[in-house]
Backbone as numpy.savetxt, mean C-alpha at the origin, in Angstrom:
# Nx Ny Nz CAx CAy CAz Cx Cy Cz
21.76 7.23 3.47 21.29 8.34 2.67 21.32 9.59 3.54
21.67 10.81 2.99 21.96 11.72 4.04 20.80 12.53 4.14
20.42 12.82 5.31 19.62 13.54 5.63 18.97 15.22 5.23
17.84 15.38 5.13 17.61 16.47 4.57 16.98 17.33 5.33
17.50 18.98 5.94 16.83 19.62 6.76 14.84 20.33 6.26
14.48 20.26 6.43 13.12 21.07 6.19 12.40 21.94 7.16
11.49 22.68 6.84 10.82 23.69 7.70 9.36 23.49 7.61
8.66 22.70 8.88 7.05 22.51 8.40 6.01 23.23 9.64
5.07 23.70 9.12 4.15 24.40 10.04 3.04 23.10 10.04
2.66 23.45 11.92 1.93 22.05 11.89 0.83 23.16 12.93
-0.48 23.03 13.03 -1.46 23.38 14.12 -1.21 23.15 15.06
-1.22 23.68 16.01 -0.73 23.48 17.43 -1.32 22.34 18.53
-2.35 21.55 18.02 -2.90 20.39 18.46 -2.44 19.38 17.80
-2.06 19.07 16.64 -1.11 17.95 15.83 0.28 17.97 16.27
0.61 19.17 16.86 2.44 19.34 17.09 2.13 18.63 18.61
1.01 19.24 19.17 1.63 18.58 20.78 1.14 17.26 20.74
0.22 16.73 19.73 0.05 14.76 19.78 0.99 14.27 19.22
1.89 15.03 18.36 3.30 14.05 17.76 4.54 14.36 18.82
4.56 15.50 19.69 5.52 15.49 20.44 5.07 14.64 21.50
4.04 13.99 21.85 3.52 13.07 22.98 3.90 11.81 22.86
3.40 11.90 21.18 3.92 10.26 20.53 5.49 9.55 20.59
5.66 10.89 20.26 7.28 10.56 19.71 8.23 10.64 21.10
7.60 11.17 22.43 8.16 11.15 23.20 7.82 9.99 24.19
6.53 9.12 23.98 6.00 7.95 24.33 6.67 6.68 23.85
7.35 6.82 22.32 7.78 6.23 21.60 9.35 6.21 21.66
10.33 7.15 22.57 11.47 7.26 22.40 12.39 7.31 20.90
11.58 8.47 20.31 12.10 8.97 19.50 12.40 10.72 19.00
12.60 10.80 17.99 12.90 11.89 17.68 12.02 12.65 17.14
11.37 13.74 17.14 10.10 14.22 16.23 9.91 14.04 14.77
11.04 14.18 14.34 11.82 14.10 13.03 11.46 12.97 12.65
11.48 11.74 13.18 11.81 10.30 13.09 10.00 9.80 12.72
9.47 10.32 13.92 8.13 10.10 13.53 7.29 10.52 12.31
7.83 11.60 12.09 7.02 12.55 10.94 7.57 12.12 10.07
9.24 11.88 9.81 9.58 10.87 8.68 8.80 9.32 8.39
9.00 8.89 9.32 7.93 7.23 9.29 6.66 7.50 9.24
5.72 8.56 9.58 4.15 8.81 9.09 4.32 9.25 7.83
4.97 10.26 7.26 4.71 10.23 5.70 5.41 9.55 4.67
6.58 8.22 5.13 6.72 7.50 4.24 5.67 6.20 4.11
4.49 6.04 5.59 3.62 5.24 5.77 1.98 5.85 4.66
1.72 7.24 4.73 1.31 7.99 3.50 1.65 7.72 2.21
2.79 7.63 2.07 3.46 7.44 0.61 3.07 6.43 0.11
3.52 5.45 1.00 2.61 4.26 0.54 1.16 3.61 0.14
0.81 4.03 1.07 -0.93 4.17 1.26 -1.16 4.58 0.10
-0.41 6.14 -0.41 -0.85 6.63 -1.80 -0.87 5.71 -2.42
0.60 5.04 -2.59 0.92 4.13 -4.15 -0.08 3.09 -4.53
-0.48 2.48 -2.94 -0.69 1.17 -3.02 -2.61 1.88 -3.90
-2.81 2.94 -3.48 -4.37 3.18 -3.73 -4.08 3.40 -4.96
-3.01 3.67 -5.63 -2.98 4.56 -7.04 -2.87 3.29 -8.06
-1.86 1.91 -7.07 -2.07 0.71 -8.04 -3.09 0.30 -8.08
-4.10 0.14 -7.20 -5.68 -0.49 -7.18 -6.15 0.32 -8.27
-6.03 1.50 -7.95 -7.04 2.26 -8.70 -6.63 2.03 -10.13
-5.60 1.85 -10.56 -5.63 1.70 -12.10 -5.52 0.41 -12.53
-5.56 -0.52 -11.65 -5.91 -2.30 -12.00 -7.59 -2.11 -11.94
-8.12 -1.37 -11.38 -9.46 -1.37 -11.64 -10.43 -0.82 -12.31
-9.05 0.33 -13.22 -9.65 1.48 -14.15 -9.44 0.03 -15.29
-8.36 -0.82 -15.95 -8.32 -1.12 -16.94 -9.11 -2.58 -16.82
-9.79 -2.93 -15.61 -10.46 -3.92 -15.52 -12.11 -3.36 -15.41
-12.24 -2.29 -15.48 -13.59 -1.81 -15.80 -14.83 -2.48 -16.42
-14.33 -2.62 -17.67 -15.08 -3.14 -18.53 -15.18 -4.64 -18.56
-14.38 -5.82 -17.71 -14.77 -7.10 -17.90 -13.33 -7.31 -18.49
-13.24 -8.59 -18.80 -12.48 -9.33 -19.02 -12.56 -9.22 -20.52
-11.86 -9.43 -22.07 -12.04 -9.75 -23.07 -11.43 -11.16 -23.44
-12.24 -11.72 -24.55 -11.77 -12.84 -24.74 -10.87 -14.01 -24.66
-9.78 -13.02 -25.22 -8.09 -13.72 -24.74 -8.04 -14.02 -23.00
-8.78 -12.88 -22.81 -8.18 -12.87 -21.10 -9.59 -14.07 -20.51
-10.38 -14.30 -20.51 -11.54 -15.04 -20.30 -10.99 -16.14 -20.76
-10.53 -16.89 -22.20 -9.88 -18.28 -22.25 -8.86 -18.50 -21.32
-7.83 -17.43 -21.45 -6.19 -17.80 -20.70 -6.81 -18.20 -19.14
-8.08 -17.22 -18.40 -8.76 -17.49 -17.16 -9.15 -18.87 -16.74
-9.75 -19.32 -18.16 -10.27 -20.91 -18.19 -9.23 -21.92 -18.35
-8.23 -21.55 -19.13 -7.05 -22.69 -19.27 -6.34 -22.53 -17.94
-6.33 -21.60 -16.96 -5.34 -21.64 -15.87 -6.06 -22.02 -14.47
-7.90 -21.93 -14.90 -8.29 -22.79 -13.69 -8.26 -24.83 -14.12
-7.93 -24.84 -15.65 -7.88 -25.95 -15.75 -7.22 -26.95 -15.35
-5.88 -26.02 -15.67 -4.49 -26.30 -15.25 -4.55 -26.72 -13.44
-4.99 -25.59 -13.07 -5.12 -25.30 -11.27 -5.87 -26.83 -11.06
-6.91 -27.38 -11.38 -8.02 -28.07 -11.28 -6.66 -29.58 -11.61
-6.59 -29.49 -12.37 -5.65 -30.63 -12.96 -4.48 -31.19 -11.78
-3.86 -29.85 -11.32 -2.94 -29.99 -10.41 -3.48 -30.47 -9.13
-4.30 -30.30 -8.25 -4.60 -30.10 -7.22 -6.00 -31.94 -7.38
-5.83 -32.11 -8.31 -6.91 -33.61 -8.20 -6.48 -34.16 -6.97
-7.24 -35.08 -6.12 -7.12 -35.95 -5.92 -5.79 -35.71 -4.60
-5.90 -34.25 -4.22 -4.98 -33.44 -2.89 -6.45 -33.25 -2.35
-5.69 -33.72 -1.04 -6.96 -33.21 0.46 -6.01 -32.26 1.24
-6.78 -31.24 1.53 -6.13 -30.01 1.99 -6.17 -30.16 3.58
């Protein structure tokens, strides 16, 4: 994928701990600041999936979902008889 130039202003105490890093690290400044905010990106997503598995699980479980819960620990229970772990 080809690379994309950009222009970023950083405080002058964050620029000289990533030029420390990245020069500790044998890399490129570029390289680092690319791999910290695709490591951000993620972090976002992964908080943005929690957060809305836990917005639509708010309220509890409803019925359907409470039986299908009970038939699949049954199932689980069924499978696993009579196995020593």
């Amino acid at each position: 994928m080809p690379a994309v130039k950009m222009a970023i202003s950083l405080q002058e105490p964050l620029y000289r701990k990533a030029k420390s890093l990245a020069r500790k690290m044998r890399i490129p400044r570029s390289r680092l600041i690319a791999e910290a905010l695709e490591e951000y990106l993620r972090k976002r997503e992964t908080q943005a999936l929690v957060d809305s598995l836990n917005e639509a699980y708010a309220n509890g479980l409803d019925e359907d979902d409470r039986r299908m819960l009970e038939s699949m620990r049954r199932l689980q229970a069924k499978r696993t008889e009579g196995d020593e772990w």
